[in-house]
Every structure is written in structure tokens, then in C-alpha cells.
C-alpha positions in Angstrom: 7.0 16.7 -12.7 10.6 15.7 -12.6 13.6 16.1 -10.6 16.8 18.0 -11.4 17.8 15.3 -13.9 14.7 15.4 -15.4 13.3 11.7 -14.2 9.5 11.6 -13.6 8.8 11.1 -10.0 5.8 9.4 -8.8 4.3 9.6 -5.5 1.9 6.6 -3.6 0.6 6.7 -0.4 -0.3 3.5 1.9 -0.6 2.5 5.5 2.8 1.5 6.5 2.5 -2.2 8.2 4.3 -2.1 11.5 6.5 -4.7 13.6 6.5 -7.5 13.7 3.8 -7.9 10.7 6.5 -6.3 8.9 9.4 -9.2 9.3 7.0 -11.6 8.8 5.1 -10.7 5.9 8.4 -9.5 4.4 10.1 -13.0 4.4 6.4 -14.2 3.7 6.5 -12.9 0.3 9.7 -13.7 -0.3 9.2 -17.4 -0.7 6.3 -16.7 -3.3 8.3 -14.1 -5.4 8.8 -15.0 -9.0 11.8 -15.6 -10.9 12.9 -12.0 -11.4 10.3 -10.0 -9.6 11.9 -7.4 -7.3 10.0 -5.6 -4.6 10.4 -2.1 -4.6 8.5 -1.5 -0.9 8.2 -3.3 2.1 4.3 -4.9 2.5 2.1 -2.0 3.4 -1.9 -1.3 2.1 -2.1 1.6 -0.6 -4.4 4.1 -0.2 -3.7 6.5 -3.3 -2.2 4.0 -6.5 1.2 5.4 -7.8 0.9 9.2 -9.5 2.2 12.0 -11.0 2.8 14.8 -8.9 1.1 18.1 -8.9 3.7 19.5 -6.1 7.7 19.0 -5.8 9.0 16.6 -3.2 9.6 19.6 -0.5 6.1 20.9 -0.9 4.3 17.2 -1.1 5.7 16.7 1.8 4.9 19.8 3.5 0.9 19.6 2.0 0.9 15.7 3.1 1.8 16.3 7.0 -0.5 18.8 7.3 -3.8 17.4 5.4 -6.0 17.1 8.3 -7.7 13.9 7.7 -10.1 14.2 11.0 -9.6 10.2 11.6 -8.8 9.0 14.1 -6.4 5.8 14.7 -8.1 2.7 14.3 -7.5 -1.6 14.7 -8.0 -3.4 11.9 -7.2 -7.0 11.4 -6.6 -8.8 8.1 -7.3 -13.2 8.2 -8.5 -13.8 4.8 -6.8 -15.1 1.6 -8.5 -13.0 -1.9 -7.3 -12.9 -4.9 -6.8 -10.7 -8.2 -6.9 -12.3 -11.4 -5.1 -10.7 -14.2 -4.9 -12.1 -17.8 -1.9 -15.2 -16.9 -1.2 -14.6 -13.1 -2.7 -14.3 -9.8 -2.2 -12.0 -7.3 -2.8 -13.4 -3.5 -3.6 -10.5 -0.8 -4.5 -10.7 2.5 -8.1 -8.8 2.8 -9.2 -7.4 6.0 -12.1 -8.3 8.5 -14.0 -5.1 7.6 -13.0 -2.5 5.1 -15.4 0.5 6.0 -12.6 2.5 8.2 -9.9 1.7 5.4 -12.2 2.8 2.8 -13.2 5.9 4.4 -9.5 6.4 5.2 -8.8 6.2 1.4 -12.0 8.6 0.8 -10.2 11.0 3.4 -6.8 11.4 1.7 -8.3 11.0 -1.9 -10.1 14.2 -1.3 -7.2 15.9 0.6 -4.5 14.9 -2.3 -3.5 18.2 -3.2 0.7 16.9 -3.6 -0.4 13.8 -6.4 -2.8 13.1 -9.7 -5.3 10.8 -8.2 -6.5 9.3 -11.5 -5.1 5.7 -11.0 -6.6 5.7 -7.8 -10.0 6.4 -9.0 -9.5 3.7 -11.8 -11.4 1.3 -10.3 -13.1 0.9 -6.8 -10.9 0.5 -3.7 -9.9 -2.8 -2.6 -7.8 -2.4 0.7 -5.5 -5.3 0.6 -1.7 -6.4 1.6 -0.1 -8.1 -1.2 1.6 -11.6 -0.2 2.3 -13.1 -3.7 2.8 -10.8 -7.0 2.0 -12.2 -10.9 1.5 -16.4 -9.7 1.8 -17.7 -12.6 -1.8 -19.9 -14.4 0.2 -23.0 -13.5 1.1 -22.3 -9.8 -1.8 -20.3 -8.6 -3.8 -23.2 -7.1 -0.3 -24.7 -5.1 0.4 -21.2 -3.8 -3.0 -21.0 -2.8 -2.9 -24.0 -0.6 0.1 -22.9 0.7 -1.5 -19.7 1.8 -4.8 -21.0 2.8 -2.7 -23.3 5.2 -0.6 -20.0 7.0 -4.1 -19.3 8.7 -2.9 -15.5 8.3 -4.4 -13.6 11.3 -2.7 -9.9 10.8 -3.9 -7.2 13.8 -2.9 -3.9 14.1 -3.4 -0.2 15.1 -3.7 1.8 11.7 -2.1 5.0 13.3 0.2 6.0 10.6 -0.2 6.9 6.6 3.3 7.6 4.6 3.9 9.4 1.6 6.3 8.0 -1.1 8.3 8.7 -3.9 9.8 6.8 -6.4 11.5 8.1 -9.5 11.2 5.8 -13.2 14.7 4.3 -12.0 14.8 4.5 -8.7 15.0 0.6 -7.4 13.0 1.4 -4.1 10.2 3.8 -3.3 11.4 6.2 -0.7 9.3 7.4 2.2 8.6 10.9 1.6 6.7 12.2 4.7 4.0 10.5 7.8 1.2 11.6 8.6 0.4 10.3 12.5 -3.5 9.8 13.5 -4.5 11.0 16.5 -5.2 8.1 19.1 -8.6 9.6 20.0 -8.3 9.2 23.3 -7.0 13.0 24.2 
């Protein structure tokens, strides 16, 4: 689908990371960023990988806020350092304590995705994660692992909130779309 100029648009949607996790994460990965490497979104945890839509941005929107996930809002609390290894770089993420509720979170709005393709989210299985350092280079990996390692990272929050974005091919920022507030479970 494209816009009015005829850009593809792509939608994503995470768990927005609230203050102040935000700050400090932000400013967090900006002393591991590469040479070059722009961030096009604040730290958050993806749910549904980057897609095509199946719906314009009105009616995503519209189909998002009303989904009806039937979760309710739930802590979770990130402290460990993981990593992905790609074919010349690292990628460090912070991994949470338990990952049943944010998998059955991404199960929830995987199944309720009416607005986006889901197809890069079904890729591969689900590893809920916040990203702290993006495409470490071979050569650095091991320094920027000690420096992580030494952080003790110990990230706690209420996941209350999921967000819907979109980003169009040139776009330098993913914009945020629509929210979708979980109930607290206590009414």
C-alpha cells in the first residue's frame, strides 16, 4: 500500500518503553551507536516486525484501537544482557526475566493483525527483547559486552500500552500511528 505520493508505508507494532527507562536507555544506546547508524524509534520491544499494510493509515488505526486483545496490564522486568549474532556484527538486547506474558502478548496481536502482513513476524520465533547496541562490529563485540555486562541493567515496568507505527521507505522516523491501552485488571 502506499500513500498519496505513492511511497510504501510500513507499519510495526511494539510495547512503547515508558519514563524514565525511556531517557535512560535512549542516551544508553547512544554511546554504542555505530559510525553512521541512525535510530529511527525510541527503545521500545516489537511485537509485530515491520510490514506491509493490508489497511490505509486511517483504518489501521481505527482496526488497531479497537482489537480487543483480552490482556490485561502486566510487570515485566528486563536484567539480562543476550545477544544476536548476525554474519559480522552483534546485536546486544536487554532480555526479560520471563517471557510467557510478552509472548502471549505477541500471540494476541499476531492473531488480531487485521491493519498489517504479519509474515516478517512469523519469520522466526519471537524473541521479546530491547535493543541497547545495533550491528557491533566482530572486533568490538566482546568490549561492548563488558561494558554492558558492567551497567547491571535492571529495567521494571508496567506493560500497559502497545502502539502502532508507521514509517514510509523515506521517512527518517517511524511515527506512532495509534495506542492501544490494557486494561489494569483491577476494575
Amino acid at each position: 500500500m502506499c500513500d498519496a505520493g505513492g511511497s510504501v508505508i510500513k507499519y510495526l507494532v511494539a510495547v512503547p518503553i515508558p519514563e524514565p527507562w525511556l531517557s535512560q536507555l535512549t542516551s544508553l544506546k547512544a554511546q554504542f551507536r555505530p559510525a553512521g547508524w541512525r535510530d529511527t524509534m525510541d527503545p521500545h520491544i516489537t511485537l509485530l516486525a515491520p510490514d506491509h499494510p493490508r489497511l490505509p493509515s486511517a483504518k489501521a488505526a481505527a482496526a488497531f484501537a479497537s482489537m480487543g486483545l483480552g490482556l490485561c496490564a502486566f510487570p515485566i522486568r528486563f536484567s539480562s544482557i543476550g545477544a544476536f549474532e548476525r554474519r559480522h556484527a552483534t546485536t546486544f538486547v536487554l532480555l526479560p526475566e520471563s517471557r510467557v506474558l510478552l509472548t502471549d502478548l505477541f500471540a494476541s496481536v499476531l492473531e488480531h493483525a487485521a491493519w498489517q502482513d504479519t509474515a516478517a513476524s512469523t519469520k522466526r520465533s519471537y524473541e521479546p527483547h530491547i535493543t541497547l547496541a545495533n550491528q557491533v562490529p566482530a572486533t568490538s563485540a566482546p568490549h561492548v559486552r563488558s561494558d554492558l555486562d558492567r551497567l547491571n541493567l535492571n529495567i521494571g515496568f508496567v506493560c500497559n500500552t502497545v502502539a502502532l507505527y508507521q514509517k514510509e521507505a523515506n521517512w527518517p522516523q517511524w511515527q506512532e500511528l495509534a495506542r492501544y491501552p490494557m486494561p489494569s485488571g483491577e476494575e
